[in-house]
C-alpha positions in Angstrom: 107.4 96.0 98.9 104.7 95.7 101.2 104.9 92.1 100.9 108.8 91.8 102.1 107.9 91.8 106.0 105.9 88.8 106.2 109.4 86.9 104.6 110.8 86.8 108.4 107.4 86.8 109.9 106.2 83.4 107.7 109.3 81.9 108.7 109.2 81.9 111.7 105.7 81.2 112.5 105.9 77.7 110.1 109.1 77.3 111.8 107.6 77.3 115.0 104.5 75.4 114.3 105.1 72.7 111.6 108.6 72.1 112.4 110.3 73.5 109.1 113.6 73.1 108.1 115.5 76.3 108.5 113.7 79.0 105.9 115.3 81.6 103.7 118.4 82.1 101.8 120.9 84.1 99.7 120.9 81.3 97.2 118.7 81.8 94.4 120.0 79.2 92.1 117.7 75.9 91.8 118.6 73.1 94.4 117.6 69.8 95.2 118.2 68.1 98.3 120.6 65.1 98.6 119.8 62.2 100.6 121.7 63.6 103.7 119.5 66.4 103.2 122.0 68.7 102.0 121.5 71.0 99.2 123.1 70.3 95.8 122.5 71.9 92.6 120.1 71.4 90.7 120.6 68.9 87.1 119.3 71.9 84.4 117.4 70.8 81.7 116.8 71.9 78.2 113.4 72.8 76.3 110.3 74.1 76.6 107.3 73.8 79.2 103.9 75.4 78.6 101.9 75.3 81.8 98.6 77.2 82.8 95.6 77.5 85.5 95.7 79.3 89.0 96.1 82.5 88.8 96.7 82.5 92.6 100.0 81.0 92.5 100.8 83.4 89.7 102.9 85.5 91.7 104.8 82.2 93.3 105.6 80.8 89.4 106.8 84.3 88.4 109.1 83.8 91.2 110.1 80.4 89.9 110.4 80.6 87.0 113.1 83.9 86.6 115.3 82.0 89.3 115.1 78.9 87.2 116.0 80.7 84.3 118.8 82.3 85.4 120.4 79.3 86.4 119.4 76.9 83.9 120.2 78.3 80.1 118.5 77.1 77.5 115.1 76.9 78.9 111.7 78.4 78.1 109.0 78.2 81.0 105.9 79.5 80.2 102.8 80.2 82.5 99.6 81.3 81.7 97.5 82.4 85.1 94.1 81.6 82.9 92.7 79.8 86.0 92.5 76.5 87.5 89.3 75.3 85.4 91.2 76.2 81.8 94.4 74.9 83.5 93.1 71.6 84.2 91.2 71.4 80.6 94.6 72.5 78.9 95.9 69.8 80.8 93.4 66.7 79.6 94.2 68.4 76.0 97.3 67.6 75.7 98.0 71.9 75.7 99.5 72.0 79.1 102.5 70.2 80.0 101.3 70.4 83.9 98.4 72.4 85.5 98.1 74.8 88.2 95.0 74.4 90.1 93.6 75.5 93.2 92.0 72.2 94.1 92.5 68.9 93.5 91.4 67.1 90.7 87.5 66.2 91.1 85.9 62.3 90.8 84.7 63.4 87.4 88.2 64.7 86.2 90.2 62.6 87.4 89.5 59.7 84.4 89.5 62.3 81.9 93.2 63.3 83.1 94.5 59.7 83.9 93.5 59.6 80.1 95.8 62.0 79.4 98.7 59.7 81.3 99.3 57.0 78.8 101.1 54.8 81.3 100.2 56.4 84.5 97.4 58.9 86.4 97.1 62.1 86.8 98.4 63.0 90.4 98.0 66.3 93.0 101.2 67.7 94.1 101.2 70.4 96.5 103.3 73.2 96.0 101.6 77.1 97.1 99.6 77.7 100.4 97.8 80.6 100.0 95.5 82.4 102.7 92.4 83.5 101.2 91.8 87.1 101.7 88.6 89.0 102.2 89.6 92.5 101.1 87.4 95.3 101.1 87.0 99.1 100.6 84.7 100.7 102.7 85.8 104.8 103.3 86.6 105.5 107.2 86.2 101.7 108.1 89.3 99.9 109.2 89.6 96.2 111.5 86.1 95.0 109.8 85.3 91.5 111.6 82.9 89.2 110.1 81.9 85.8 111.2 81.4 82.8 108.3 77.6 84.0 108.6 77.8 86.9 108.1 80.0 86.4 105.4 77.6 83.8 103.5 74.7 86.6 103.9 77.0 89.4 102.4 77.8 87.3 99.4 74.4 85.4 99.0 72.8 88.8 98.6 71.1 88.7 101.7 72.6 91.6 103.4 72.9 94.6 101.0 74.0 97.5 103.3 77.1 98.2 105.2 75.4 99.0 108.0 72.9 95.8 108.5 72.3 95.0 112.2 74.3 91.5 111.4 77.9 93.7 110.3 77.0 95.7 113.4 76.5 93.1 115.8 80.5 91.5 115.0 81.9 95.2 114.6 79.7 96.7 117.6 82.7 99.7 117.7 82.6 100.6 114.5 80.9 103.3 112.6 79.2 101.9 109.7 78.0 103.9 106.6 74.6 103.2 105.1 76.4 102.2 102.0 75.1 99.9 99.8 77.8 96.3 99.6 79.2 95.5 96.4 80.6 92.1 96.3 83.2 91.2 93.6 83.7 87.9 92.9 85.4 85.4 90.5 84.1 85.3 86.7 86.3 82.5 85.6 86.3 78.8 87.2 88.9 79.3 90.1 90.2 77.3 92.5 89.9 80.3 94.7 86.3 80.2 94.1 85.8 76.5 95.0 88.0 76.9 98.6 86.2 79.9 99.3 82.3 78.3 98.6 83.8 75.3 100.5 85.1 77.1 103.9 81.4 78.8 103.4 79.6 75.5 103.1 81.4 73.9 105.9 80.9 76.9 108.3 78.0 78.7 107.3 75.4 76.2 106.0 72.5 77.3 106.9 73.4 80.6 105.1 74.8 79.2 102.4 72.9 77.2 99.6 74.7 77.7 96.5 77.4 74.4 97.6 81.1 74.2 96.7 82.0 74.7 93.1 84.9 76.8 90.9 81.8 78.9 89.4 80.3 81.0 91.2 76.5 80.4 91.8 75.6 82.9 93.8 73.3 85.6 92.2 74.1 89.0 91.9 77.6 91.2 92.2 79.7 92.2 90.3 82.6 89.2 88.3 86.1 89.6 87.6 88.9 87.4 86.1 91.8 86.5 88.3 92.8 87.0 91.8 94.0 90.2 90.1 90.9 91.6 88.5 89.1 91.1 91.9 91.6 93.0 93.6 91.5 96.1 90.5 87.5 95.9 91.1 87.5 96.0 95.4 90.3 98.7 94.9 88.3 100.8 92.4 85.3 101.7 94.6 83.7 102.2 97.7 81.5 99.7 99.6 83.3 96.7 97.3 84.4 93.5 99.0 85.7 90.7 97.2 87.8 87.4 98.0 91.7 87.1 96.5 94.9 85.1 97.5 96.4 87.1 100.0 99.2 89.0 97.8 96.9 90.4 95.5 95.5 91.9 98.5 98.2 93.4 100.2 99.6 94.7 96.7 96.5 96.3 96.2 96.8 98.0 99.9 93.0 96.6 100.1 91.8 96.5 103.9 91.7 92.7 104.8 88.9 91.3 107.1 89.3 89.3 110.3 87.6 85.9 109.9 85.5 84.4 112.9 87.4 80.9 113.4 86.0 77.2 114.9 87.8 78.7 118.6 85.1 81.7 118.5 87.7 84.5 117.7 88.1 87.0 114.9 91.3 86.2 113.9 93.6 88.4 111.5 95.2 86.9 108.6 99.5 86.7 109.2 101.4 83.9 108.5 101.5 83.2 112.2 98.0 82.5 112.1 97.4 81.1 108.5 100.0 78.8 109.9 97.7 77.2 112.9 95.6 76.6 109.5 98.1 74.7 108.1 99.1 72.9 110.7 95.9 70.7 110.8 96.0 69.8 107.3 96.3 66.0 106.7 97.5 64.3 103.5 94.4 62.2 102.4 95.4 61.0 98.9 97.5 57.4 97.9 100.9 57.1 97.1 102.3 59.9 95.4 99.2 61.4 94.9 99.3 64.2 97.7 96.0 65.8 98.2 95.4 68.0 101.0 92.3 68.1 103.4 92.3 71.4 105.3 90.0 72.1 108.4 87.9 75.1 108.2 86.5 74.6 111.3 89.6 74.9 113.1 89.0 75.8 116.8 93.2 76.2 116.8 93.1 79.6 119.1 94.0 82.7 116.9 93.8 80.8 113.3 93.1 82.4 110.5 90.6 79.8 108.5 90.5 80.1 105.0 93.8 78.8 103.3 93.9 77.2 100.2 96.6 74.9 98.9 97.7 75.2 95.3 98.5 72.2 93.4 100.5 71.6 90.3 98.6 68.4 88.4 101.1 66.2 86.1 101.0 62.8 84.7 102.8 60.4 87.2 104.1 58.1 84.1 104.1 58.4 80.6 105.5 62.2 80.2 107.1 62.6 77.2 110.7 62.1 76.7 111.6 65.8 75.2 109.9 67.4 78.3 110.3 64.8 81.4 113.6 66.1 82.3 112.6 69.7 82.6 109.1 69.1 84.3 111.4 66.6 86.7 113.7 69.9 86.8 111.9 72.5 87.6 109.3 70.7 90.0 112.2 69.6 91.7 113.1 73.4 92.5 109.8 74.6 93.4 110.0 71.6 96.0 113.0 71.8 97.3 113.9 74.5 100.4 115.1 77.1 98.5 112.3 77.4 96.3 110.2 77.1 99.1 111.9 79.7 100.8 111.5 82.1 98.0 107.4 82.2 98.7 107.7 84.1 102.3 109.0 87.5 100.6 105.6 86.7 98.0 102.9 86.9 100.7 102.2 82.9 100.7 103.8 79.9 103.1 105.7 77.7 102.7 104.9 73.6 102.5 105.0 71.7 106.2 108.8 70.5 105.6 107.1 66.9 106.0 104.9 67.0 103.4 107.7 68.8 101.1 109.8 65.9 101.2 106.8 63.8 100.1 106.3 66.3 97.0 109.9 66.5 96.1 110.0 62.6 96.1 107.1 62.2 94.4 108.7 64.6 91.7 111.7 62.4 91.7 109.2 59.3 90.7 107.9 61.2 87.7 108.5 59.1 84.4 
């Protein structure tokens, strides 16, 4: 796979940078970690978990879940990559028994899930970092560089050619085609969507009116569902240049854009540099309620700027009895370093070892 070379790659960048414990392993089976810090296996559980939302982390919970499996008999994991908005409604339903979302729970969520807690809250625990890729296809053009302005215009509708004076003046080596741009973006309510309007907000304001939100307001282009059907749409036509988690990208062989960054650089997305991203993340929710805060304005020399963090959202208290053991399970594995570890070979990173511990603790509080 295309995707296999950025295992070693990721691993040693995060390594380097956020001070991980040591990444990779032959190991597939689900672990926890002991209080030394060793691993130990993992206590299966029995049942059924139905889950839904982000279909970014899709690839990641694939992953999971067929290494789970194999270990743990007698269990059904089921994931539906609908999208973080129908995730998180599944989950205040009562149809999900955790969500996958590509944003934290908003101030006018949050009561309706807490409601859904019978003892407890709903809390944010952070489990796939994504980079956000801007993938386009655009015949005999490769290395495209575009700043957050440039980007805002391109996907505000304000800049409808390839070959517009503002592409030319951050690609000033390139030769540009007169074609007309096609941008794909989400249709469904996506976390992607929301971290993507958000790095635009933060860094491109005055070009960007339409705010942060997991619909997409901007008029004009062309919708698709998924991180998937984005990819399928930017892959099926010249001029076409859409926004996807990085896999869906690179399995799609899709050209992938170098983002002008807080330090005045174009910098290309690798781990390495989605990394420096990372790196200045802070923690910013309570207790086990773990929240992330990314800086998009990062003037970290050579980082790549838009990274998303994927959460899975769960009732802190109050789970039911039939399914607490396996949602205390199998969160446990994605937490822990080997299923951490399995994310390198997917295209994503894996979690700052410090705020791993804090997720796989919080996991061990769940009740």
């Amino acid at each position: 796979m295309k995707l296999q070379r950025h295992g070693t790659i990721a691993c040693l960048a995060l390594t380097a940078v956020l001070g991980l414990s040591a990444c990779g392993s032959d190991n597939n089976e689900p672990t926890g970690t002991s209080a030394s810090g060793s691993a130990s296996a993992a206590d299966c559980a029995t049942g059924t978990l139905n889950a839904q939302g982000s279909s970014a982390q899709k690839n990641a919970m694939a992953e999971w879940i067929k290494a789970y499996q194999q270990k743990c008999a007698g269990t059904t994991i089921n994931y539906e990559p609908s999208g973080s908005g129908a995730g998180i409604e599944a989950f205040i339903a009562g149809t999900a028994d955790f969500a996958g979302s590509d944003s934290a729970l908003k101030e006018d969520q949050q009561p309706k899930a807490d409601a859904r807690c019978t003892r407890g809250q709903a809390i944010n625990l952070p489990m796939v970092i994504g980079p956000v890729a801007v993938a386009y296809n655009l015949n005999g053009v490769q290395n495209l560089q575009l700043k957050p302005a440039t980007l805002a215009k391109i996907f505000a509708g304000k800049v409808t050619k390839w070959d517009d004076a503002v592409i030319k003046a951050d690609n000033p080596d390139a030769k540009l085609p007169a074609t007309t741009i096609q941008t794909i973006h989400r249709s469904d309510s996506s976390g992607t969507t929301d971290n993507f309007t958000d790095f635009l907000a933060k860094t491109a304001e005055a070009d960007w009116t339409f705010g942060k939100a997991k619909e997409w307001k901007a008029p004009g282009g062309t919708g698709a569902k998924g991180s998937d059907g984005v990819a399928s749409r930017v892959k099926g036509a010249d001029g076409t240049i859409g926004y996807m988690e990085w896999s869906f990208a690179e399995n799609a062989g899709l050209g992938i854009a170098k983002i002008g960054n807080g330090a005045g650089e174009f910098a290309e997305l690798t781990a390495e540099n989605a990394g420096k991203t990372i790196a200045g993340a802070t923690v910013e929710g309570q207790g086990d309620d773990l929240k992330m805060k990314i800086d998009y304005n990062t003037k970290e020399a050579g980082a790549y700027p838009i990274v998303l963090v994927t959460y899975e959202i769960v009732c802190n208290k109050g789970i039911a009895a039939d399914k607490l053991p396996l949602i205390k399970s199998f969160l446990g594995y994605t937490a822990s370093t080997a299923g951490q570890a399995e994310l390198t070979e997917l295209g994503y990173a894996p979690l700052p070892d410090a705020v791993r511990t804090k997720v796989e603790a919080a996991v061990k509080n769940l009740s």
